[in-house]
C-alpha positions in Angstrom: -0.9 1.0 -24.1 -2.4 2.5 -20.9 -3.2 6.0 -20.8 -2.7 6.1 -17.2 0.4 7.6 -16.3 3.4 5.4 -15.4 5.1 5.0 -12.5 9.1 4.4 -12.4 9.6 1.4 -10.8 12.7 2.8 -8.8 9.9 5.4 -6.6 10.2 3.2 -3.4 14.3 2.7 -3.7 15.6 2.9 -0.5 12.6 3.3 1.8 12.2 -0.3 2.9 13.4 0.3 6.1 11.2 3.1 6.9 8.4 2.0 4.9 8.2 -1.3 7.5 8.7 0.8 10.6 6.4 3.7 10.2 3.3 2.2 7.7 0.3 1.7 9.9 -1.0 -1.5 10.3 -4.4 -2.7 9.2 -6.9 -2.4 12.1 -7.3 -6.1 13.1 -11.6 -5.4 12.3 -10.6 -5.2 8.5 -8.4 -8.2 8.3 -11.2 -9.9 10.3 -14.1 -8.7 8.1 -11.9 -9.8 5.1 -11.1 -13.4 6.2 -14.9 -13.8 7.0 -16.0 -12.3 3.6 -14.1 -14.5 1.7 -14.6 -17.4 3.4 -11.2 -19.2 3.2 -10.3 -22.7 3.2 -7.2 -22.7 5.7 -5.9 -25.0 2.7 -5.2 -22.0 0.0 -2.8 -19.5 -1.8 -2.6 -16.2 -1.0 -0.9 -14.1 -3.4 0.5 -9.9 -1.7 1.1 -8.4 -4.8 2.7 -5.3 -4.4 3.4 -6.3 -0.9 6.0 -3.6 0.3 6.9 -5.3 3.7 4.5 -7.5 3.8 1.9 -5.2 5.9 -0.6 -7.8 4.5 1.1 -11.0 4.1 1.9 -11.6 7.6 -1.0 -11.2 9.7 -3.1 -13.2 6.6 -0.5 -16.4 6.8 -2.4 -17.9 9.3 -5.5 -18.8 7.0 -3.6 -19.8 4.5 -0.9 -23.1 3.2 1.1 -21.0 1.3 2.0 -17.2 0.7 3.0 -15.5 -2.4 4.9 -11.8 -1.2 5.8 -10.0 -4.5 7.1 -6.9 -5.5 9.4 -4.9 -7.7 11.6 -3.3 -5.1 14.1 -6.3 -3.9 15.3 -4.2 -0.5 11.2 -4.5 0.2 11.3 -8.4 -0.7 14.4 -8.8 1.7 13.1 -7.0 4.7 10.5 -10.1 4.2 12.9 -12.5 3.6 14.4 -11.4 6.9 11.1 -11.0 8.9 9.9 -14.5 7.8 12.8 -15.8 8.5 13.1 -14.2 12.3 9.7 -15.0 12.6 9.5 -18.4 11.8 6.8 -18.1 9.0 7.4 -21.1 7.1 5.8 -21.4 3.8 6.2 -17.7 3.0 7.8 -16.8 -0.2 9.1 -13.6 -1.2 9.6 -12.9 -4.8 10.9 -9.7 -6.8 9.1 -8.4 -9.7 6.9 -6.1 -11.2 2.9 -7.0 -11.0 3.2 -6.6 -14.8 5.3 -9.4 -15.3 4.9 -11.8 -12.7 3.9 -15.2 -13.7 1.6 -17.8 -12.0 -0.3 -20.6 -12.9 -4.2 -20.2 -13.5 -6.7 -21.0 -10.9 -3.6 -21.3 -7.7 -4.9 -18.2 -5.6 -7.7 -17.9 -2.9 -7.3 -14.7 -2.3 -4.8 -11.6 -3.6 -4.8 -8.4 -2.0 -2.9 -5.2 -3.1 -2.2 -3.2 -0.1 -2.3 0.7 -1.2 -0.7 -0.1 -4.6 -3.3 -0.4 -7.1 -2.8 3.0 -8.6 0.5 2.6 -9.4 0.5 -0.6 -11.6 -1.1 -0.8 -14.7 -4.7 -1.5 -13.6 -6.5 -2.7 -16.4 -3.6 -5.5 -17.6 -3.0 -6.4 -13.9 -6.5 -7.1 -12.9 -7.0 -9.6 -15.9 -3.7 -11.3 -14.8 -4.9 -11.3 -10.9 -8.5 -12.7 -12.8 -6.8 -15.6 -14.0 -4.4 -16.7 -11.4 -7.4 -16.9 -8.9 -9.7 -20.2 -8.5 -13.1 -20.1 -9.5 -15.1 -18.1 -6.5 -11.4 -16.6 -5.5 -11.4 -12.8 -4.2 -9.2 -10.1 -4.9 -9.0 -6.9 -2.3 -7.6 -3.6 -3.1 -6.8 -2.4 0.0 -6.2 1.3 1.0 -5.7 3.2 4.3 -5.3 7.3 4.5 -2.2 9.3 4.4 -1.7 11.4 7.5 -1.5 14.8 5.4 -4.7 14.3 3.5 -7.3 15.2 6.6 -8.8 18.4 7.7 -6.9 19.2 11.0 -4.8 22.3 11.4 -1.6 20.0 11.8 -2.7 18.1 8.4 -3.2 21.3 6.6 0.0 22.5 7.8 1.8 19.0 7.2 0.3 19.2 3.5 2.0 22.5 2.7 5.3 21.8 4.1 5.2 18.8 1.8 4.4 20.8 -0.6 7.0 23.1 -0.7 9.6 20.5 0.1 8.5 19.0 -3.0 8.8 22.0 -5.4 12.2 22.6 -3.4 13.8 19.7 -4.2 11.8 19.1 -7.9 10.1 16.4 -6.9 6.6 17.9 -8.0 6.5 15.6 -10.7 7.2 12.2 -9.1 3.9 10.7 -9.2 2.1 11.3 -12.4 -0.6 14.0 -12.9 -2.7 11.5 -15.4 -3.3 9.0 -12.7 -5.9 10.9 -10.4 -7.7 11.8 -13.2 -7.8 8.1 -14.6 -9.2 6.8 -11.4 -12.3 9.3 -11.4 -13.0 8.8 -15.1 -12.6 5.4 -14.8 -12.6 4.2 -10.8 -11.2 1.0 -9.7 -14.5 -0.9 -9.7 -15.0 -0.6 -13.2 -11.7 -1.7 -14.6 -12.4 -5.2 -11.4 -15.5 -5.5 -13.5 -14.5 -4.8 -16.8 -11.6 -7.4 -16.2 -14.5 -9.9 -15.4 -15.0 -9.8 -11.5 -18.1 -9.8 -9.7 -17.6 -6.4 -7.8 -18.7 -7.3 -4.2 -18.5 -3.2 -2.5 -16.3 -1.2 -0.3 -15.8 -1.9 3.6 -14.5 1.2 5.7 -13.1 1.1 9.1 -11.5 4.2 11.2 -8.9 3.8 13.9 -7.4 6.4 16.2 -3.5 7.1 15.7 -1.7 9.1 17.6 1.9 10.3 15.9 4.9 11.5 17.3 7.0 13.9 15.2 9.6 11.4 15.0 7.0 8.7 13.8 5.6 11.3 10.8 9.2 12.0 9.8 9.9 8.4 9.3 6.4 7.8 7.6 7.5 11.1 4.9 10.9 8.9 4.2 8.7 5.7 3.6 6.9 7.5 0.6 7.7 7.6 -2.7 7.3 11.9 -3.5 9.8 12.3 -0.3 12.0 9.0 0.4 15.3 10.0 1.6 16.9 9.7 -2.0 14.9 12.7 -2.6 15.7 14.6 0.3 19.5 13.8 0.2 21.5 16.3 2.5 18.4 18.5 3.3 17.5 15.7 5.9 18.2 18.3 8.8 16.8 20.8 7.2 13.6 19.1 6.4 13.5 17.4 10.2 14.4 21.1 11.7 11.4 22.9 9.4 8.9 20.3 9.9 9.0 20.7 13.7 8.9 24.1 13.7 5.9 24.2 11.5 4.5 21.4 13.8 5.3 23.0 16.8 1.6 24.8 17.1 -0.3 22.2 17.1 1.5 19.7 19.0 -1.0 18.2 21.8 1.2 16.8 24.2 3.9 15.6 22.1 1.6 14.0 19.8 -0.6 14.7 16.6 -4.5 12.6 16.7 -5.8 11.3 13.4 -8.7 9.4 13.0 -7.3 7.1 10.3 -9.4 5.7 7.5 -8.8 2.0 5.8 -10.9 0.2 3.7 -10.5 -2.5 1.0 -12.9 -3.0 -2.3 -13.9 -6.2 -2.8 -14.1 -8.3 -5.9 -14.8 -12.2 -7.0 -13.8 -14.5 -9.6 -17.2 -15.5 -10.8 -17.4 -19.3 -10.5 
């Protein structure tokens, strides 16, 4: 048994819809650094595990024969259905389940990628499996990008609190699980990669300006799992009306500038 706090698998319910409109993209340098670094065939697998909306899976299809989407939340798996579908992305296919207990065969992946998700699954049993679904010389990257509360300008600061106190408002303090930040820095993701077996390969970083509307950081809050509109219920208004007045100060034009961070951590299957 993990003693990394757990997760309930129901944290994303509902969100789908906001979680595909408001999640920033990955800058196209990272996905272009990654394809080179891992020096695809144009014949493989790639498996999305955890894939939300597929924020990875689609712009990766093009290097690849064949895409696994997975993850536990099915309204996420059918906004990718849907999107694949409209899109014409043949040879996509979204499937629901848990990292935990999804099945593959050995050695059928180039490349997997988990797209902000790694701390929420259980990290040690998950990178063995991801290990032995990958071919010999396969990759795995754990990608991450930065949440628009967590920087150092006035409007973050003031974001972060109001979160904060919607949070203890509505008892949703205790969503995420203490244990897991302090898991990570005793033991951070590249030691469980290489204790699982992988050649740990290093971290890339890349920064991109965003510039949010109110309207776009509402919709990113109701994409997250401490604040997704199952937790904020009939305060909606409420929330929307406090948020904007707490906002209001720092509003540049309409908009709120973050210089966001992404990166992914790369790691091979020796062979």
């Amino acid at each position: 048994m993990s003693d990394e706090g757990q997760f309930a698998t129901d944290l994303y319910q509902g969100t789908a819809e906001y979680y595909d409109r408001y999640r920033l993209p990955y800058p196209a340098s990272l996905l272009t650094h990654l394809v080179a670094g891992t020096h695809l065939s144009g014949r493989g697998r790639l498996l999305d595990l955890a894939c939300g909306t597929g924020q990875l899976a689609f712009p990766l299809s093009r290097h690849f024969a064949e895409v696994w989407a997975v993850d536990q939340e099915r309204d996420m798996i059918e906004t990718v259905r849907v999107k694949a579908a409209d899109g014409g992305v043949e040879d996509l296919r979204p499937l629901a389940s848990s990292a935990e207990t999804f099945e593959a065969q050995p050695d059928h992946f180039e490349l997997a990628v988990v797209g902000n998700a790694f701390h929420r699954l259980e990290r040690d049993l998950v990178a063995r499996r991801i290990l032995r679904w990958l071919v010999p010389g396969g990759y795995l990257a754990l990608c991450w990008s930065s949440s628009p509360w967590a920087g150092g300008e006035d409007w973050q600061r003031s974001l972060a609190a109001t979160l904060q106190r919607w949070q203890r408002e509505l008892g949703a303090e205790h969503r995420i699980p203490e244990r897991t930040d302090r898991a990570r820095r005793r033991r951070p993701d590249p030691e469980v990669l290489s204790a699982a077996g992988f050649e740990v390969c290093g971290r890339h970083a890349f920064t991109a300006k965003h510039h949010w509307t109110l309207a776009e950081l509402t919709g990113h809050i109701r994409s997250t799992s401490f604040l997704p509109p199952a937790v904020i219920g009939d305060r909606a208004a409420a929330f929307d009306a406090d948020l904007a007045a707490t906002l209001r100060p720092h509003d540049d034009g309409g908009v709120f500038t973050e210089t966001v961070s992404f990166a992914y951590d790369l790691a091979r299957k020796p062979g």
